[in-house]
Structures are given as C-alpha cells and as structure tokens.
N, CA and C atoms as a LAMMPS dump frame, in Angstrom:
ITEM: TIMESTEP
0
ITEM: NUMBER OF ATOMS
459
ITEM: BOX BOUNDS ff ff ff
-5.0000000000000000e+02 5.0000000000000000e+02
-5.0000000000000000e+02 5.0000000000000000e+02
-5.0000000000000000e+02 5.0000000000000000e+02
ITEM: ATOMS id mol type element x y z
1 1 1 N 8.235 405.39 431.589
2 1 2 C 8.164 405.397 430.143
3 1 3 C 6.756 405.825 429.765
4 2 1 N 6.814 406.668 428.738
5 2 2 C 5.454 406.68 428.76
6 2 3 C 5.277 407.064 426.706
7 3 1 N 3.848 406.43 426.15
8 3 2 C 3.617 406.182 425.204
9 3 3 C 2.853 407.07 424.475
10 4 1 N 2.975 407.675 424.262
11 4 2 C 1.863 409.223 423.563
12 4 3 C 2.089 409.338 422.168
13 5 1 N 1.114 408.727 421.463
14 5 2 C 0.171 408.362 421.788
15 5 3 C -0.067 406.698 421.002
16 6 1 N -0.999 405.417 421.957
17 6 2 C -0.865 404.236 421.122
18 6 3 C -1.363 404.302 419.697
19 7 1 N -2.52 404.902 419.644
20 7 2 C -2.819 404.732 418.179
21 7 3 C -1.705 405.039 416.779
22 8 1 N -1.132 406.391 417.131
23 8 2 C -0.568 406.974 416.203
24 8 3 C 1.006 406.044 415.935
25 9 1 N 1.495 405.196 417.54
26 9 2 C 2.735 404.795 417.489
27 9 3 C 1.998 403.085 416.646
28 10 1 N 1.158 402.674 416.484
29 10 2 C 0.657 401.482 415.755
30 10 3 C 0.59 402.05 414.655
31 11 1 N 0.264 403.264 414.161
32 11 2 C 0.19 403.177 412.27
33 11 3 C -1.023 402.516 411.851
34 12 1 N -1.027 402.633 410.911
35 12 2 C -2.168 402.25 409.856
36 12 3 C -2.055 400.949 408.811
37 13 1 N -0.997 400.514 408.599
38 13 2 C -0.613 399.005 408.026
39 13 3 C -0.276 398.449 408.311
40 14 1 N -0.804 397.384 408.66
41 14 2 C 0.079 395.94 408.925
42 14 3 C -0.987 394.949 408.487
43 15 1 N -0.729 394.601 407.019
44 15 2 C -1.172 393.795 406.54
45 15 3 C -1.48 392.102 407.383
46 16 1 N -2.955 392.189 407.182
47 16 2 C -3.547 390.828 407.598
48 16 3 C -4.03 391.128 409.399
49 17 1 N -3.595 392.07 409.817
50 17 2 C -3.959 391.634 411.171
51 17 3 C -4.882 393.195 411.794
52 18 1 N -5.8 393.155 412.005
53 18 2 C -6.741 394.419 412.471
54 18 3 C -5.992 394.92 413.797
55 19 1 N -6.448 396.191 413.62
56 19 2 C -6.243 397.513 415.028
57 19 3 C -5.855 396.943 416.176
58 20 1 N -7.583 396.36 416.25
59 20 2 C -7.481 396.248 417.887
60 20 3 C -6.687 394.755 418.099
61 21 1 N -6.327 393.662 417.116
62 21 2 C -5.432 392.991 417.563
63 21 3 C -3.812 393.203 417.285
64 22 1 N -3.537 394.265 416.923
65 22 2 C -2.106 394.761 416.983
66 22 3 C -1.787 395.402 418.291
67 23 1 N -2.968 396.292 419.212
68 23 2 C -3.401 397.426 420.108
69 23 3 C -2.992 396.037 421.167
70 24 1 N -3.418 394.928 420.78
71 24 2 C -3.576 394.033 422.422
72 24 3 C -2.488 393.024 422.271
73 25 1 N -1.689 393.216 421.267
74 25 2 C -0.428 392.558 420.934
75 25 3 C 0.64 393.263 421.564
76 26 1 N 0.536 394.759 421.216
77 26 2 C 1.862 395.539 421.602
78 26 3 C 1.551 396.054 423.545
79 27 1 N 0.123 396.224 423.433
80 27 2 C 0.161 395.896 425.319
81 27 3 C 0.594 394.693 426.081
82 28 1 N 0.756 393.663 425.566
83 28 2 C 0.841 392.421 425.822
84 28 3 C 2.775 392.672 426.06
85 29 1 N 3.266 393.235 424.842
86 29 2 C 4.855 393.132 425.331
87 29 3 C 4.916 394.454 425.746
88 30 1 N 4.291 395.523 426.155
89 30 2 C 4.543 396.706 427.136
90 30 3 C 4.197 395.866 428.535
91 31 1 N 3.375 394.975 428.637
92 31 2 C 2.965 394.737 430.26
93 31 3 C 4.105 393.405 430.202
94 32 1 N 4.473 392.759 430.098
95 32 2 C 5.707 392.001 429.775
96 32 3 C 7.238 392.869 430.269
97 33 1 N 7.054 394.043 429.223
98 33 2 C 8.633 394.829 429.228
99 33 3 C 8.775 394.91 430.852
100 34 1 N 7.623 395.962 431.306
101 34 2 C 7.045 396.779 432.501
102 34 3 C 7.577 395.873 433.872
103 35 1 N 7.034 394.427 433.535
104 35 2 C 7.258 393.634 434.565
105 35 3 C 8.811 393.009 434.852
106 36 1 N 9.684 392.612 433.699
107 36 2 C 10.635 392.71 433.673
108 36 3 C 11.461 393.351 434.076
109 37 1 N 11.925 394.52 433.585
110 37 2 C 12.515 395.847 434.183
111 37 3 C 11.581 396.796 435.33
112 38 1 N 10.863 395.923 436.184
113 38 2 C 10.789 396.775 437.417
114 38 3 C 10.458 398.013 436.884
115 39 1 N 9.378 398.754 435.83
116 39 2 C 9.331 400.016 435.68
117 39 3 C 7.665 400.395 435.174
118 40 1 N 7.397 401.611 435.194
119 40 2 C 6.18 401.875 435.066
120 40 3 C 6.029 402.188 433.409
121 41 1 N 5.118 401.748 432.777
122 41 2 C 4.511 401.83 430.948
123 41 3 C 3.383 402.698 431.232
124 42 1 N 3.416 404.097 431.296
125 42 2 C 2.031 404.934 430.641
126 42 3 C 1.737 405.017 429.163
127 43 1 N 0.777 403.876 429.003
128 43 2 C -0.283 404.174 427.805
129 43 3 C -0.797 405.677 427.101
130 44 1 N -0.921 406.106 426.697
131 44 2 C -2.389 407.839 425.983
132 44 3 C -2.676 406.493 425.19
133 45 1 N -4.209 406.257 425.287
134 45 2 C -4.833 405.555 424.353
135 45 3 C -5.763 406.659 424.203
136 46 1 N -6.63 407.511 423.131
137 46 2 C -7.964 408.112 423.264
138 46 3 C -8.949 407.397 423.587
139 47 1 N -9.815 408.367 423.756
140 47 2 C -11.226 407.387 423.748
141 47 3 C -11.96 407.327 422.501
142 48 1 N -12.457 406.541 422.232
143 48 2 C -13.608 406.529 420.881
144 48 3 C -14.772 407.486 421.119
145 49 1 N -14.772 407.894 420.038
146 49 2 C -16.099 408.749 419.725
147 49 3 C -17.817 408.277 420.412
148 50 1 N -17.739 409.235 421.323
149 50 2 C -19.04 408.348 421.583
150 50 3 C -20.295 409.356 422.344
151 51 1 N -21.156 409.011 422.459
152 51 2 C -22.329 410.332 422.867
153 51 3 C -22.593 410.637 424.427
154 52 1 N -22.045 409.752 425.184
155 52 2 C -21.767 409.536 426.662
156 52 3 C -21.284 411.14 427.276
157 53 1 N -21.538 411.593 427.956
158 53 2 C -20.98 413.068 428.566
159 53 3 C -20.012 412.762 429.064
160 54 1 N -19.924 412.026 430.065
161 54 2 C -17.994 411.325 430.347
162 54 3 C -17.625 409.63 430.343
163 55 1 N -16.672 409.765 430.293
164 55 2 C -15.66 408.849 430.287
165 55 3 C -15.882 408.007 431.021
166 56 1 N -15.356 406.496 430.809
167 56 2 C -15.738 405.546 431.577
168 56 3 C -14.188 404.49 431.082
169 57 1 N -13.973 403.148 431.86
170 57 2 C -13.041 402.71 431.983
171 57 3 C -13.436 402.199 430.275
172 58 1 N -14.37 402.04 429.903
173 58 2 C -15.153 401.092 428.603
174 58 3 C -15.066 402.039 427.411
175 59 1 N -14.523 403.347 427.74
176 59 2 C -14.616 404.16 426.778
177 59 3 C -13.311 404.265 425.543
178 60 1 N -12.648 403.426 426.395
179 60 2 C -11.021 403.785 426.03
180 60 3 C -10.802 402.7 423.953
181 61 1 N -10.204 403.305 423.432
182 61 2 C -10.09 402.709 421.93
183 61 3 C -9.696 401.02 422.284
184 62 1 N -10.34 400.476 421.36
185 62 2 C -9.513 399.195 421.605
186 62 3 C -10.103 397.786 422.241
187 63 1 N -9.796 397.112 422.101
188 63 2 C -10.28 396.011 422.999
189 63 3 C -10.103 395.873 424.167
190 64 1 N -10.565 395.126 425.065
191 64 2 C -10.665 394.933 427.03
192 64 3 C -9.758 394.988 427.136
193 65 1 N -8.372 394.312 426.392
194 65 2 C -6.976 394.486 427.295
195 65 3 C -6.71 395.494 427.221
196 66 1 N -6.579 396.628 426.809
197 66 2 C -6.08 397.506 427.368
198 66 3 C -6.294 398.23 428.736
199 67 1 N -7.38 397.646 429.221
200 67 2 C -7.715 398.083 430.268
201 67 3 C -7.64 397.349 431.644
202 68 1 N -8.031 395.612 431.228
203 68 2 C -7.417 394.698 431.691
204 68 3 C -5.98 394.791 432.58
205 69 1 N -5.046 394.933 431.299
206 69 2 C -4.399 394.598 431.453
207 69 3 C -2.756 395.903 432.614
208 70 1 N -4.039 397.021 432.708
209 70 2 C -3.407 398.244 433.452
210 70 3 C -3.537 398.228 434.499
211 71 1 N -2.538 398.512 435.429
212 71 2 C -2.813 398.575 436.652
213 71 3 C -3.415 399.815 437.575
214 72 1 N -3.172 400.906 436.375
215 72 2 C -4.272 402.199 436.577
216 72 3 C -4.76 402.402 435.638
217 73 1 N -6.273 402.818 435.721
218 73 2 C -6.428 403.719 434.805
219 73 3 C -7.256 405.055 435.086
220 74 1 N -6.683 406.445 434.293
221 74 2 C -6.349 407.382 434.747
222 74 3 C -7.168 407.957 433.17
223 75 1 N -8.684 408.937 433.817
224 75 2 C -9.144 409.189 432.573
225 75 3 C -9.344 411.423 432.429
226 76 1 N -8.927 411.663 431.685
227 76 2 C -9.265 413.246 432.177
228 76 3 C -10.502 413.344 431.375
229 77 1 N -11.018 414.001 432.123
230 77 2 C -12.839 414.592 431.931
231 77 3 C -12.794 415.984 431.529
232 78 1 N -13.737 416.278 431.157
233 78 2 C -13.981 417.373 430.757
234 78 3 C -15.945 417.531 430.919
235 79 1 N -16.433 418.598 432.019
236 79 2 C -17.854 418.377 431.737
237 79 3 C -18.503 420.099 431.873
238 80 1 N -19.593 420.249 431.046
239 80 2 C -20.44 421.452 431.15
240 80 3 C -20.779 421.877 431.869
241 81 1 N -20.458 423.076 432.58
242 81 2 C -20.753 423.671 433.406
243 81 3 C -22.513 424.55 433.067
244 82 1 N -23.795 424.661 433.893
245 82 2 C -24.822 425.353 433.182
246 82 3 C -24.909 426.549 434.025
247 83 1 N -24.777 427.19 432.729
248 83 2 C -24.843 428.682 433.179
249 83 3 C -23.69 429.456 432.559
250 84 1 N -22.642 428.565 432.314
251 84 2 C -21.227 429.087 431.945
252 84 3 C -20.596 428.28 430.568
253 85 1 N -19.648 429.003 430.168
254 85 2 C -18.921 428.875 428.835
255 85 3 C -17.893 427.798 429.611
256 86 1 N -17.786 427.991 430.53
257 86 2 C -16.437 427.195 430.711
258 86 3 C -16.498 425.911 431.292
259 87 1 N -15.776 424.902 430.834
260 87 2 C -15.866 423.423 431.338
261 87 3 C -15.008 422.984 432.362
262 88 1 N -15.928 422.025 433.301
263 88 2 C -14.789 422.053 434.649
264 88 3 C -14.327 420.664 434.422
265 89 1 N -13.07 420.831 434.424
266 89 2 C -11.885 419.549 434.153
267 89 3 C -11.112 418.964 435.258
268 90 1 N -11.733 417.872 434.97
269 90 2 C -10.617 416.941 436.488
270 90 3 C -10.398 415.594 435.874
271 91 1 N -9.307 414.529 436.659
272 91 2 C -8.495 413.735 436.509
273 91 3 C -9.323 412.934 437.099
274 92 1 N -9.851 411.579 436.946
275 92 2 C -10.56 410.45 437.418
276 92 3 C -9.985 409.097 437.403
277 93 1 N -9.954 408.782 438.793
278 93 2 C -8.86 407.558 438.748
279 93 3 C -10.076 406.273 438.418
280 94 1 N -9.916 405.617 437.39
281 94 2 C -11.388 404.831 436.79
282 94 3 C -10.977 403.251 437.613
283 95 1 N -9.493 402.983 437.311
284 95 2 C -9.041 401.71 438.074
285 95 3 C -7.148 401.673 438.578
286 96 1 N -7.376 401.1 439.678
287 96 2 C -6.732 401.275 440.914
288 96 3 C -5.98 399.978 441.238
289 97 1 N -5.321 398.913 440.926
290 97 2 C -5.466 397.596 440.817
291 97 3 C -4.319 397.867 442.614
292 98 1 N -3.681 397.805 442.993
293 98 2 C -2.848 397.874 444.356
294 98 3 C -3.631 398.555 445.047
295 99 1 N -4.195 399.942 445.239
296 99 2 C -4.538 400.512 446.418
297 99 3 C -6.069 400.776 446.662
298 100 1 N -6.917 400.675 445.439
299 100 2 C -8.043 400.532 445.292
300 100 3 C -9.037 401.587 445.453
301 101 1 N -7.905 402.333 446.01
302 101 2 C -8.532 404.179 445.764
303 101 3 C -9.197 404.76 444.479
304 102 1 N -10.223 404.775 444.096
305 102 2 C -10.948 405.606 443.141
306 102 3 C -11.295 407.519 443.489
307 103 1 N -11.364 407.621 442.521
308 103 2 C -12.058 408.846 442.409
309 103 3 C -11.577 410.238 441.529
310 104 1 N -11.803 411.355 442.088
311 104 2 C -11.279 412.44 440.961
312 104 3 C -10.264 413.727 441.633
313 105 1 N -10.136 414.389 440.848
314 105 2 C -9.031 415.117 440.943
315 105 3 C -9.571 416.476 440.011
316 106 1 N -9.505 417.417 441.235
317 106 2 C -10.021 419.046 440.048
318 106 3 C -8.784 419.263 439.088
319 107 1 N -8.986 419.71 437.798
320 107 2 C -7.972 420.574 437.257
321 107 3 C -8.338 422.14 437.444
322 108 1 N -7.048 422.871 437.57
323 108 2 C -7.745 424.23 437.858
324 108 3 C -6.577 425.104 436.664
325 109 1 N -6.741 425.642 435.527
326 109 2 C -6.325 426.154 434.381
327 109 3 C -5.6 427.67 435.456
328 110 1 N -4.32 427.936 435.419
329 110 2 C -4.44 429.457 435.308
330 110 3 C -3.459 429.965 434.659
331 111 1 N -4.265 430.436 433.265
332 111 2 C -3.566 430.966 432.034
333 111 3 C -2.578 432.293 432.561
334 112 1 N -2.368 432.727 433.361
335 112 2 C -1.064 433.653 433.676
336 112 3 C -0.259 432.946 433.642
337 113 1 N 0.077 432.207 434.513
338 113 2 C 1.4 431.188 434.563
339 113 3 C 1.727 429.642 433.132
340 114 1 N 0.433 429.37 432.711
341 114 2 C -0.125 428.577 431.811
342 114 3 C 0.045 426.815 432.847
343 115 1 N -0.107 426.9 433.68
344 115 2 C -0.285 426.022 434.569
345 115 3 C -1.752 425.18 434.963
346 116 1 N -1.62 423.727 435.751
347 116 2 C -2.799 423.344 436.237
348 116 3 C -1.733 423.221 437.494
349 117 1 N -2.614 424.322 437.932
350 117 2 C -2.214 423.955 439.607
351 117 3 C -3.514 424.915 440.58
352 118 1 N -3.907 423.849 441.514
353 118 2 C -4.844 424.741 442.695
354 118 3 C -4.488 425.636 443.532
355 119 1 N -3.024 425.426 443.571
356 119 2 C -2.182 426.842 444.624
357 119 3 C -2.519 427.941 443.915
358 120 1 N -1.593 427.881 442.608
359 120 2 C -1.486 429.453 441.971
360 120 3 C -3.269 429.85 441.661
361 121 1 N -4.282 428.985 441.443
362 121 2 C -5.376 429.416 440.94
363 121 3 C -6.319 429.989 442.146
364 122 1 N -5.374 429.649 443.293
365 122 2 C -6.427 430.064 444.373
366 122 3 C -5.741 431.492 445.024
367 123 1 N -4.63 431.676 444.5
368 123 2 C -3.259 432.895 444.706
369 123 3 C -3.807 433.672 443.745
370 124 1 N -4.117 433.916 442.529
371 124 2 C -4.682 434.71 441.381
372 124 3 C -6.109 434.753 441.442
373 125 1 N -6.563 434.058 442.319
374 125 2 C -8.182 434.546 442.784
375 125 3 C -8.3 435.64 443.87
376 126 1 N -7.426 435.144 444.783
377 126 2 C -7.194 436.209 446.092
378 126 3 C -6.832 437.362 445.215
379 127 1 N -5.747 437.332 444.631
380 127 2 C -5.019 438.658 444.109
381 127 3 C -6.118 439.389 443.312
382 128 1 N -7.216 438.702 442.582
383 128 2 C -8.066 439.638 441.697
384 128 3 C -9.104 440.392 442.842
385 129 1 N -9.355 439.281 443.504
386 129 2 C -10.782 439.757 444.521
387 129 3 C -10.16 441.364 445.163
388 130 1 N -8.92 441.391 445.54
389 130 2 C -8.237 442.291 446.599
390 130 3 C -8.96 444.288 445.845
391 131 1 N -9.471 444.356 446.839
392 131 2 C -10.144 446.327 446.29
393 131 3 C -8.904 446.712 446.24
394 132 1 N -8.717 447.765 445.072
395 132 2 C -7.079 448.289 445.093
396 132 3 C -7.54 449.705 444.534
397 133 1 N -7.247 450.533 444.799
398 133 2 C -7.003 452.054 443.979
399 133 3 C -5.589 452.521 443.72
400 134 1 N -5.757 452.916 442.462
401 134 2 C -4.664 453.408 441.502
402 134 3 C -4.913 455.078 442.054
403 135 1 N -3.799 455.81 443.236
404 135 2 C -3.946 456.934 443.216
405 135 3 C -2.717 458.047 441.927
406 136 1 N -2.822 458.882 441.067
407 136 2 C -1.795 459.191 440.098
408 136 3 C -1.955 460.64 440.863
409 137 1 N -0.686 461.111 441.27
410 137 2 C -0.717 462.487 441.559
411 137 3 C 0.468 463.002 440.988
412 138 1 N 0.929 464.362 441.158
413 138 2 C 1.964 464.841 440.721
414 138 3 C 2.749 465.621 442.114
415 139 1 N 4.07 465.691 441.816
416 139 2 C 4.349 466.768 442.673
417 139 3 C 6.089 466.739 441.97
418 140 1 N 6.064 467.549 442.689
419 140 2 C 7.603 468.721 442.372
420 140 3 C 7.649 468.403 440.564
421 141 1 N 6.706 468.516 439.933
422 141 2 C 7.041 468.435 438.444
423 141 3 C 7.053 467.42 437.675
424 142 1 N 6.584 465.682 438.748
425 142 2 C 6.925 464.477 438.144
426 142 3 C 5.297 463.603 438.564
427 143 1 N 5.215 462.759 438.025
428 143 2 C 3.833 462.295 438.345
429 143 3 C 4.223 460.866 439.513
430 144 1 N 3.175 460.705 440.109
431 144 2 C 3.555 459.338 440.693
432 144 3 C 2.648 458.577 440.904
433 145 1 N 3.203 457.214 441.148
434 145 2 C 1.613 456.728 441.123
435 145 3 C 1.578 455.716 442.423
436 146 1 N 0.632 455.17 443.16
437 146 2 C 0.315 455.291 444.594
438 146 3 C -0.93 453.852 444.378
439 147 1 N -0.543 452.526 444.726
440 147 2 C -1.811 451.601 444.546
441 147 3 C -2.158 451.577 446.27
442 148 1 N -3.371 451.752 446.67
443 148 2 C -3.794 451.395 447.672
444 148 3 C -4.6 450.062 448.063
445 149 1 N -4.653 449.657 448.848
446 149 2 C -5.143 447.925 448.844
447 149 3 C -6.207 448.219 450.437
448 150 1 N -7.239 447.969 450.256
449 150 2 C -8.312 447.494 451.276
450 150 3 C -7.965 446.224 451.869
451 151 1 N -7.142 446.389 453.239
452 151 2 C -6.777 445.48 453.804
453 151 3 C -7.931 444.531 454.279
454 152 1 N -9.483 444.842 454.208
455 152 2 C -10.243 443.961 454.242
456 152 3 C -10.562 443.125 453.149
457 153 1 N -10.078 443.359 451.791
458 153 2 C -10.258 442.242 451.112
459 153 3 C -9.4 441.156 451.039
C-alpha cells in the first residue's frame, strides 16, 4: 500500500487539533493497519524546507513518529555536482529497523527510454562512445547509405 502523498491525504482542516498531531495520529493507525494485515504501508511524507544540502532521517515533515515509528526509511537525494549543470541523484537508506543495512543507491536518468535504470544508462553510454561513419554513396541510380563502426570502440 502505499500513501502519496501524507500531507496532501491530511488536508488542511480539522478543527482543534494541529498538523503534526493529526500526521502522528493517522501513522499510529497505518502502523496498527500494517501490523494487522501482515502488509507493507509506504508513507511520501516531504521534507521541510530547510538550508541543509541533504537529507537526513530529521528532515522529514512532522513530528519523530513518523520516523519512529517506520521500519525503513528511504530518502532520495539530490546533490551538486561542481563543474556541471547536472545533479547526481541517489536513493539513501537513512533507517533499516530488521537488517540494519544503511547506505545509498545511484539513480542514473536515461531520458531515451525515460527510465532510472544503470543497465540501459551504461548501454546508451557504450552506444554513444562507439566511432561510427555515415558512408552515403550512390550507385545504379539510387543512393545508399553504409554506417561503419570502429570495432575498437
């Protein structure tokens, strides 16, 4: 099951009772449901606005339970690359509560396919690097055209 996104599925009224104790009310019967029915509850909580370059388990909207109370948590990054326009994005496992494995995960964008995957991005790297000539000749009256490939690239 999964929840995308908590803020927007809480709304904006509910007279008498603030955000973040509605936010740790309705996690309270998602980690309840979850345990009951034997099944997994993915949260999208954002993170709050904040001046930090990345993400941290503390970053997430809301009060401690939400974080508390997860048995992963799973943050995507986004950080500046210097020298370049483009930002390198990976998946950071922040908390691990069963296997205790931390750490990150590259994302690799490749807008041909519109995919995150490291196969195809490392398949469309080979394929660009490859020397190729476009030979166009003609004969008996028709043109043709002829790609040659430098089997050393």
């Amino acid at each position: 099951i999964i929840i995308d996104n908590m803020q927007f599925m809480l709304g904006t009224t509910n007279a008498g009772v603030d955000r973040f104790t509605q936010q740790d009310i309705a996690i309270q019967e998602f980690r309840k449901f979850a345990t009951a029915h034997n099944c997994h509850v993915t949260l999208v909580i954002h993170p709050r606005k904040e001046s930090e370059e990345n993400l941290s388990a503390n970053s997430i909207f809301g009060g401690g339970k939400a974080t508390q109370e997860a048995d992963n948590v799973i943050l995507i990054q986004e950080e500046a690359n210097s020298g370049s326009l483009l930002k390198r994005k990976f998946i950071q496992v922040a908390k691990n509560r069963y296997a205790g494995d931390l750490g990150t995960v590259p994302l690799y964008f490749t807008k041909s396919i519109l995919s995150f995957s490291k196969k195809a991005a490392d398949q469309q790297r080979r394929q660009s690097r490859k020397k190729s000539v476009t030979l166009i000749s003609e004969r008996n009256g028709s043109l043709e055209e002829e790609i040659l490939i430098d089997p050393d690239s």
